[in-house]
N, C-alpha and C positions, 0 to 999 in steps of 0.2 A: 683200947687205950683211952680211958676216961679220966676226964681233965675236972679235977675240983675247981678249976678256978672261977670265979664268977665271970658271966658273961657281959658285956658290952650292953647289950641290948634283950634285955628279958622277955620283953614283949613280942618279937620277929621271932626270940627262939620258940617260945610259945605254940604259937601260929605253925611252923613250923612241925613242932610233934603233933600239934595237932591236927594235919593237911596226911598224917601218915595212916592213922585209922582207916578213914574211907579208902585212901587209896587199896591196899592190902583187900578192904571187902570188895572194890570193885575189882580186882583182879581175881579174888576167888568164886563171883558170880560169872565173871566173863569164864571161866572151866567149865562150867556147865554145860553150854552147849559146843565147848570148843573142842573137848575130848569125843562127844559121838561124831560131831564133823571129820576130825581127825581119821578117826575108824571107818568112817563113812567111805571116805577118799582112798581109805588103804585096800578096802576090799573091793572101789572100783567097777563097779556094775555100772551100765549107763545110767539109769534113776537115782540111782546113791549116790552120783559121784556131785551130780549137782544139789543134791540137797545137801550132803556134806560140806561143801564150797557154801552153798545160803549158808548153814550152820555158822561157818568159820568167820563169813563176813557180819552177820550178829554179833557176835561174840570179839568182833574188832572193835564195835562201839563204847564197851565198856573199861578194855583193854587200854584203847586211848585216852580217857577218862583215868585210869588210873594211875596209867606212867606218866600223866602232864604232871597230876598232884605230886606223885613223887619229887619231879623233878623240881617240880616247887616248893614243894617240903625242903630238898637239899638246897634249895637257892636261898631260902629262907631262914636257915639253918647257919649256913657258909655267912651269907650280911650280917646275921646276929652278931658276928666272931671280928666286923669291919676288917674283915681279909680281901686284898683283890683279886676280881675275878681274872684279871688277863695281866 
């Protein structure tokens, strides 16, 4: 449901799509080594399971990096629109 109407604030929406890019590539670099971790931990051998686990905790760093932007994308996105948050 996409709204022609012009925005409030052009500038914050801006900002906004553009906080959306990085986020998206940092979540699909955090995959990398989240998927063999995953597998890692599935197949469970005592040496695996803790590399797996490293894996998984790697691949947290970017993951948080990406869902913050998101959520600042949508916070930024939402002000554009002078809607309240609460």
């Amino acid at each position: 449901m996409a709204s022609h109407a012009p925005v409030p604030d052009p500038q914050l929406e801006r900002q906004g799509r553009r906080m959306i890019r990085p986020a998206l590539r940092f979540l699909a670099i955090s995959l990398i080594p989240m998927i063999p971790g995953i597998v890692l931990i599935a197949i469970g051998h005592d040496g695996l399971l803790g590399l797996g686990i490293a894996l998984i905790f790697i691949a947290s760093c970017p993951v948080a990096i990406g869902i913050g932007l998101l959520c600042s994308a949508s916070i930024a996105r939402w002000a554009a629109r002078h809607k309240l948050f609460a």
